[in-house]
C-alpha positions as CSV (number, residue, x, y, z in Angstrom):
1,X,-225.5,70.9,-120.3
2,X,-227.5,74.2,-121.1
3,X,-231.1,75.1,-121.4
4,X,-232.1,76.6,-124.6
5,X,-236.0,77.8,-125.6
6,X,-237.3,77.4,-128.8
7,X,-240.1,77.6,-130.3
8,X,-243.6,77.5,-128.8
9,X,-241.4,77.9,-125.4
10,X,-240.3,73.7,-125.8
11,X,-236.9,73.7,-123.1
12,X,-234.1,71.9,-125.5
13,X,-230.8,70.6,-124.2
14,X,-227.9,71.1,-125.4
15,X,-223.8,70.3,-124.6
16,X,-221.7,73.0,-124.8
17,X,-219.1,72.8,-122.9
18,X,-217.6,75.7,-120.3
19,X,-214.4,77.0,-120.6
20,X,-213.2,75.2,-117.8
21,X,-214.7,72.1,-118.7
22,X,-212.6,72.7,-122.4
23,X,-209.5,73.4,-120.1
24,X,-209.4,70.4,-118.0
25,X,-210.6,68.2,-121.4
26,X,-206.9,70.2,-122.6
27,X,-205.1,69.0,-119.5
28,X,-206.6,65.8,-119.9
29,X,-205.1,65.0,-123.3
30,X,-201.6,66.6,-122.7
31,X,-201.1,64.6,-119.5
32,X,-202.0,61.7,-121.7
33,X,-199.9,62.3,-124.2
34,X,-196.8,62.8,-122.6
35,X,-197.2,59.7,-121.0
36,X,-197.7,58.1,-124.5
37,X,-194.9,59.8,-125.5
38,X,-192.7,58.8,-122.6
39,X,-193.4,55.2,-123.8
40,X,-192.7,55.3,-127.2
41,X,-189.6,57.6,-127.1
42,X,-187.4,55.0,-126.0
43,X,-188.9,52.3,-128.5
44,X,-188.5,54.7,-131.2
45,X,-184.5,55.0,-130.0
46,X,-183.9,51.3,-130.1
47,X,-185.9,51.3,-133.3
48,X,-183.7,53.8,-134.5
49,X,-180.4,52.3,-133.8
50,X,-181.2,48.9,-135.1
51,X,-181.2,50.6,-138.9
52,X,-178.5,53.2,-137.9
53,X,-174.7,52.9,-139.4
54,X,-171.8,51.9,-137.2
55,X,-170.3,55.2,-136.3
56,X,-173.6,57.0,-135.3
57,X,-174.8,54.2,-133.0
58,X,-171.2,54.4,-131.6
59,X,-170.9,57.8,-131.2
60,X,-174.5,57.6,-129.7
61,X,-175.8,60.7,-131.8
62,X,-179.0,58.3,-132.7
63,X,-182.3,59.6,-131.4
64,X,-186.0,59.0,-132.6
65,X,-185.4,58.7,-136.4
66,X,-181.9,56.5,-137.9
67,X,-179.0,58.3,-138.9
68,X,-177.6,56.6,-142.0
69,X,-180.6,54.2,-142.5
70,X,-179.2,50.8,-143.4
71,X,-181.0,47.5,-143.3
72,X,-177.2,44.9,-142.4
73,X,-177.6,45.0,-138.7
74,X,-181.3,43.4,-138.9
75,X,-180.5,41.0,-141.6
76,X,-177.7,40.0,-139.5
77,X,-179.9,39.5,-136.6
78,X,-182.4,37.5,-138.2
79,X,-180.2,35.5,-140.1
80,X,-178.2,34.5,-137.4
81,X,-178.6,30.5,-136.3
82,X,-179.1,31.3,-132.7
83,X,-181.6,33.7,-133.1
84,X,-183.4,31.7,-135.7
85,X,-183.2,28.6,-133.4
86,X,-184.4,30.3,-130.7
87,X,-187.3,32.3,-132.2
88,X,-188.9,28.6,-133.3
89,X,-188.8,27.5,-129.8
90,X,-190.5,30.6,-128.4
91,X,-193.0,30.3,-131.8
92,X,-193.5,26.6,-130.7
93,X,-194.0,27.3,-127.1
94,X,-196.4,29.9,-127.3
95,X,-198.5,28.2,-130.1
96,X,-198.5,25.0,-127.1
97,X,-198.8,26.4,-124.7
98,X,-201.5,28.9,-125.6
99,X,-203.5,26.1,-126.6
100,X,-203.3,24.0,-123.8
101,X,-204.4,26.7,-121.4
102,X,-207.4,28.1,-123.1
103,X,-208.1,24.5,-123.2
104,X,-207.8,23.6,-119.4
105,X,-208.8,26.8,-118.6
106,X,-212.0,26.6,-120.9
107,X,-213.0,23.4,-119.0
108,X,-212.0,24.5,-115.4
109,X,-214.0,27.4,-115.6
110,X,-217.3,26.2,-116.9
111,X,-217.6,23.2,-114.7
112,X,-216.8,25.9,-111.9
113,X,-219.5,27.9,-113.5
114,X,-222.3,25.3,-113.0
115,X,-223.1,26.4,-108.6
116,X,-225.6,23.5,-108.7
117,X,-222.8,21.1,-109.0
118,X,-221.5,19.5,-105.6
119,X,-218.6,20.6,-104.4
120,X,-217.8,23.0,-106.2
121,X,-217.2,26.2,-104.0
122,X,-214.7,24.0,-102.2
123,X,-212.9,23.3,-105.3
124,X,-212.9,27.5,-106.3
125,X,-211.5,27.7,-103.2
126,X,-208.6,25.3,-103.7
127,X,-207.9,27.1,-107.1
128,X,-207.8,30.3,-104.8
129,X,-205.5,29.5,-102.0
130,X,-202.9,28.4,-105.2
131,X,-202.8,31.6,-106.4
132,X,-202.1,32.7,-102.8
133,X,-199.9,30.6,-102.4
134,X,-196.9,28.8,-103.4
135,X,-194.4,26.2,-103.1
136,X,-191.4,28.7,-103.4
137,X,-188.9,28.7,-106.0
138,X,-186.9,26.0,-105.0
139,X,-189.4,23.1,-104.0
140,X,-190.8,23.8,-107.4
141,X,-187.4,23.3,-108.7
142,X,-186.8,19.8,-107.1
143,X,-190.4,18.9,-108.2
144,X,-189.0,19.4,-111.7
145,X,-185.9,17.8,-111.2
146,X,-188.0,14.6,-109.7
147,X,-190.3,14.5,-112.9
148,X,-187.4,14.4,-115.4
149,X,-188.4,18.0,-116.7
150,X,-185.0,20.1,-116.8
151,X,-183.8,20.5,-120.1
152,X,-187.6,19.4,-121.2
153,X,-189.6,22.3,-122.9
154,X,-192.6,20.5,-121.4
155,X,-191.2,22.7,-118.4
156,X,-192.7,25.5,-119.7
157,X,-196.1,24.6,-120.6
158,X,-197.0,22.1,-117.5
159,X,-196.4,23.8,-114.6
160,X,-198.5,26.6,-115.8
161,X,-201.7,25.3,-117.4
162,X,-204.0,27.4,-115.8
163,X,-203.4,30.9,-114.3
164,X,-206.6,30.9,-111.9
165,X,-207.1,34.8,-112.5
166,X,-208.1,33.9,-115.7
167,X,-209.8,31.2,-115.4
168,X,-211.4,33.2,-113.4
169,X,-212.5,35.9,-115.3
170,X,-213.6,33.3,-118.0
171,X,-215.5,31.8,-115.2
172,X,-217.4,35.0,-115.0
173,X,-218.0,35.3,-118.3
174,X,-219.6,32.4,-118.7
175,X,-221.7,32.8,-115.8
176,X,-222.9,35.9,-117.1
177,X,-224.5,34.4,-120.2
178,X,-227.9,33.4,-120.0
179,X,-229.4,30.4,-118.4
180,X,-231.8,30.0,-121.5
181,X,-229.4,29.1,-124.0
182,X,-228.4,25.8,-122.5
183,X,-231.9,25.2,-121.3
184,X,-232.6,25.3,-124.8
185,X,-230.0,23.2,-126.4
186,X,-230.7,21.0,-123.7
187,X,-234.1,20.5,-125.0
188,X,-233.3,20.0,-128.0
189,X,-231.1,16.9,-127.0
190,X,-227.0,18.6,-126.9
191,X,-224.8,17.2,-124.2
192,X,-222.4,19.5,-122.1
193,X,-219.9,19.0,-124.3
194,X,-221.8,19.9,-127.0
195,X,-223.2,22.8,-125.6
196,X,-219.6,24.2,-124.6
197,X,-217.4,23.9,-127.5
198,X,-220.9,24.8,-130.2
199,X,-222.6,27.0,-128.7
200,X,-221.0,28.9,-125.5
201,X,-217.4,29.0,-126.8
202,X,-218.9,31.0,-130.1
203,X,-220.8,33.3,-127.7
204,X,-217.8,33.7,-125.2
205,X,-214.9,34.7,-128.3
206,X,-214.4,38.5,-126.8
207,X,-213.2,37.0,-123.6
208,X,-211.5,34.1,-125.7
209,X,-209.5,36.5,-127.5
210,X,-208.6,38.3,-124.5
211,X,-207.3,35.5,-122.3
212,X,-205.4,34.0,-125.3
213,X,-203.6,36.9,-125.7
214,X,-203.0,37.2,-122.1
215,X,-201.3,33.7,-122.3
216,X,-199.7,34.2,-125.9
217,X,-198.0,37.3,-124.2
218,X,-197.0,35.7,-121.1
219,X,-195.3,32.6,-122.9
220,X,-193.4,35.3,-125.3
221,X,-191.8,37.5,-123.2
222,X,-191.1,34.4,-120.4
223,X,-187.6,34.4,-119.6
224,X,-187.2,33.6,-115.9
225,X,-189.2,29.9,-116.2
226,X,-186.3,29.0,-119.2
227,X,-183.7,30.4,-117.4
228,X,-184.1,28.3,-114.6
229,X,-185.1,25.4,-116.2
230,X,-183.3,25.5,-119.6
231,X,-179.4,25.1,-120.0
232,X,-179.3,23.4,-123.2
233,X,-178.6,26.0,-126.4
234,X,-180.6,24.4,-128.9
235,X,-183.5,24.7,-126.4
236,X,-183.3,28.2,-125.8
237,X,-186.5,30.9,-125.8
238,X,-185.9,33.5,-127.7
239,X,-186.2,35.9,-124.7
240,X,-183.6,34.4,-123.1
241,X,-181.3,34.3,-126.1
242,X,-182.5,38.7,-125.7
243,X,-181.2,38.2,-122.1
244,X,-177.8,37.0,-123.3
245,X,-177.7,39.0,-126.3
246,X,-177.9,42.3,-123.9
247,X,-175.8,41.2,-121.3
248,X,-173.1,40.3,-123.6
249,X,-170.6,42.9,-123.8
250,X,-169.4,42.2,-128.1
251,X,-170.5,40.3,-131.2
252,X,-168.0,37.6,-130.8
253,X,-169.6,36.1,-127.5
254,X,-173.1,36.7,-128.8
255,X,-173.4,33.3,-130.8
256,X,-172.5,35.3,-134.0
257,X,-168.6,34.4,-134.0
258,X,-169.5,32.6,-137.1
259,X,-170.5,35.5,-139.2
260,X,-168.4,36.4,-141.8
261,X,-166.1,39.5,-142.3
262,X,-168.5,40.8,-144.7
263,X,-171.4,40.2,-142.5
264,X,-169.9,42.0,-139.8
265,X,-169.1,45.3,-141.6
266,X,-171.2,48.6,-140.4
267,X,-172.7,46.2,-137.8
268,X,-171.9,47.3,-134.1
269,X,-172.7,45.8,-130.6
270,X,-174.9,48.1,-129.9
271,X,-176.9,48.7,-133.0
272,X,-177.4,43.8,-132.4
273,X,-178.6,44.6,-129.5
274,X,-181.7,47.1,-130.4
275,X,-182.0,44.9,-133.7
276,X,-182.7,41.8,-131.6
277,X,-184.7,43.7,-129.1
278,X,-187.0,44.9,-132.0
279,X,-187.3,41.2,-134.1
280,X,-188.6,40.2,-130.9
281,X,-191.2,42.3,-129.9
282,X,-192.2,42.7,-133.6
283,X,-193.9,39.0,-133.8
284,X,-196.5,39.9,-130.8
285,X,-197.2,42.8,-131.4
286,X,-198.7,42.1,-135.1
287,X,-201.2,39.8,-133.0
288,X,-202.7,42.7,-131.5
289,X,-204.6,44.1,-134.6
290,X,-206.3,40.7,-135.1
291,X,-207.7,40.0,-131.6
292,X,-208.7,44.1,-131.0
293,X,-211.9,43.4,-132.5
294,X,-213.1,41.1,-130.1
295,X,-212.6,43.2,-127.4
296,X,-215.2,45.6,-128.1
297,X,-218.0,42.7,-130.0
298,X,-221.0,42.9,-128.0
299,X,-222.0,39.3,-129.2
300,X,-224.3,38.4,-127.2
301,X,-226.8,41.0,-128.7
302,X,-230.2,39.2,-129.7
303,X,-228.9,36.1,-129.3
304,X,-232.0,35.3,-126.3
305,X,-235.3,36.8,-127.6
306,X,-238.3,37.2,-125.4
C-alpha cells in the first residue's frame, strides 16, 4: 500500500507493489511451478508411452511427447476381457459404494448434529475412538471370514460405510447452517426427514460434492481391501487387475494370452503397462470438472433474510 494526494489534498490508496514484494510473488510462482511440473512430468511419460511404437518404448527414448504416435497399445488395453471385466466391477463398486456412504454418512452426521438430543456426545465419542482405533488387520479378516464375505464384493462396501472424518466434516457443515431454517419448516408442518433430504441436503451440495468425491476416489483407486479379500478373477477391481498388470513381467501372463498375432504387433510390455495405467486414471479424473463447481458455491447466500 502507498499514499497518494489528490486533489483538494483527499489521501488515496493505492497497491503497487515493491520490488521485493514483485520478487518473492516471482519466487512464489516458480517454486510452484516446479512442483507442478514435478507431478505431471512423470504422467506425461507414461502418457507418452502408452501411444508410442514398440521399438521407442523398448529402447526407452520416450519422454513427455510419443515417439511414433499410434493408437494399438490402448485399443488393446481396453479391449482386453480382463480389463473390461474388471473396470465394471470398480464402476459398480464405486457407484455402491458411494451411495451408500453419503447415505449413512448423511444420516450419522445430522442426528450427531442435533446437541439437544440425549446421548449424543457419548455416541461422537464412540465414532471417535473407531477412528483411533482398530481391530487390526487380521481380526478384521476372521470377522470377514465369519460373515461369509470373502470372495463377496459386499466386502468392499460394508466394512467401510462411514469414514468418521467425514462424517465429520459433514457434521460441521450442517451445524453451521442456521437454526432458522428448520425452525421454519418446522412451523410450517415438515418432519426431520423432510427437512433433511428437501431442504438441508439442497443447501449442504458444496460439501456433498466434496465428500462424494472423497469416497468415489477412495473406492477407485482401492486395491489393498480386494487384495485381501478378493481371489476370484471375475471379481477383480480394476486397481488390482493394475497391480497385476505391473507386476507382471510380459503380455502372455497378463490375461492377454488370448490376443491374437495381429493384436499383438507394435504392442510391447511396457508401452500395456502405461496404457492400463492411463485407462484407469482417465474415468476419475473426468469427475473432477463436474463436482469443481461446488466447491467454491457460496449457497447459502440469502437463503435466511432478516
Amino acid at each position: 500500500m502507498r499514499k497518494v494526494y489528490g486533489k483538494g489534498g483527499h489521501t488515496i490508496m493505492t497497491n503497487k507493489k515493491s520490488l521485493g514484494n514483485i520478487a518473492i510473488d516471482m519466487f512464489v510462482y516458480m517454486f510452484l511451478i516446479l512442483i507442478a511440473l514435478s507431478m505431471l512430468v512423470p504422467f506425461l511419460n507414461v502418457f507418452s508411452k502408452s501411444f508410442s511404437e514398440e521399438w521407442a518404448v523398448v529402447s526407452g527414448k520416450v519422454g513427455i511427447i510419443p515417439k511414433g504416435f499410434q493408437i494399438q497399445t490402448m485399443q488393446f488395453v481396453v479391449t482386453s476381457k480382463q480389463f473390461l471385466n474388471a473396470f465394471g466391477v470398480s464402476v459398480y463398486i464405486t457407484l455402491l459404494g458411494t451411495l451408500c456412504n453419503m447415505l449413512m454418512t448423511v444420516t450419522t452426521a445430522y442426528v450427531l448434529s442435533k446437541r439437544h438430543l440425549p446421548g449424543t456426545k457419548m455416541v461422537l465419542l464412540l465414532f471417535v475412538f473407531s477412528m483411533l482405533f482398530s481391530g487390526g488387520l487380521i481380526p478384521n479378516y476372521l470377522l470377514m471370514k465369519e460373515l461369509k464375505l470373502i470372495n463377496n464384493l459386499a466386502v468392499l462396501v460394508l466394512p467401510g460405510l462411514i469414514s468418521v472424518y467425514n462424517m465429520l466434516i459433514v457434521k460441521n457443515y450442517f451445524e453451521s447452517l442456521p437454526s432458522s431454517i428448520e425452525e421454519s419448516a418446522t412451523l410450517d408442518g415438515a418432519n426431520n426427514i423432510t427437512i433433511l433430504f428437501k431442504i438441508i441436503l439442497p443447501l449442504s451440495m458444496p460439501v456433498l460434492a466434496t465428500i462424494s468425491l472423497f469416497y468415489a476416489v477412495a473406492h477407485w483407486n482401492d486395491y489393498f481391501a480386494p487384495m485381501i479379500y478378493i481371489s476370484k478373477p471375475a471379481l477383480k477391481t480394476l486397481q488390482l487387475y493394475l497391480r497385476d498388470v505391473v507386476l507382471e513381467a510380459d503380455t502372455a501372463t497378463m490375461g492377454v494370452a488370448t490376443k491374437s498375432v495381429d493384436d499383438m504387433m507394435n504392442v510391447s510390455s511396457e508401452g500395456v503397462r502405461a496404457a492400463t495405467i492411463i485407462a484407469s486414471t482417465v474415468p476419475i479424473l473426468a469427475a473432477y470438472p463436474f463436482l469443481q463447481k461446488y466447491f467454491i458455491k457460496g449457497i447459502l447466500i440469502g437463503s435466511v433474510k432478516g
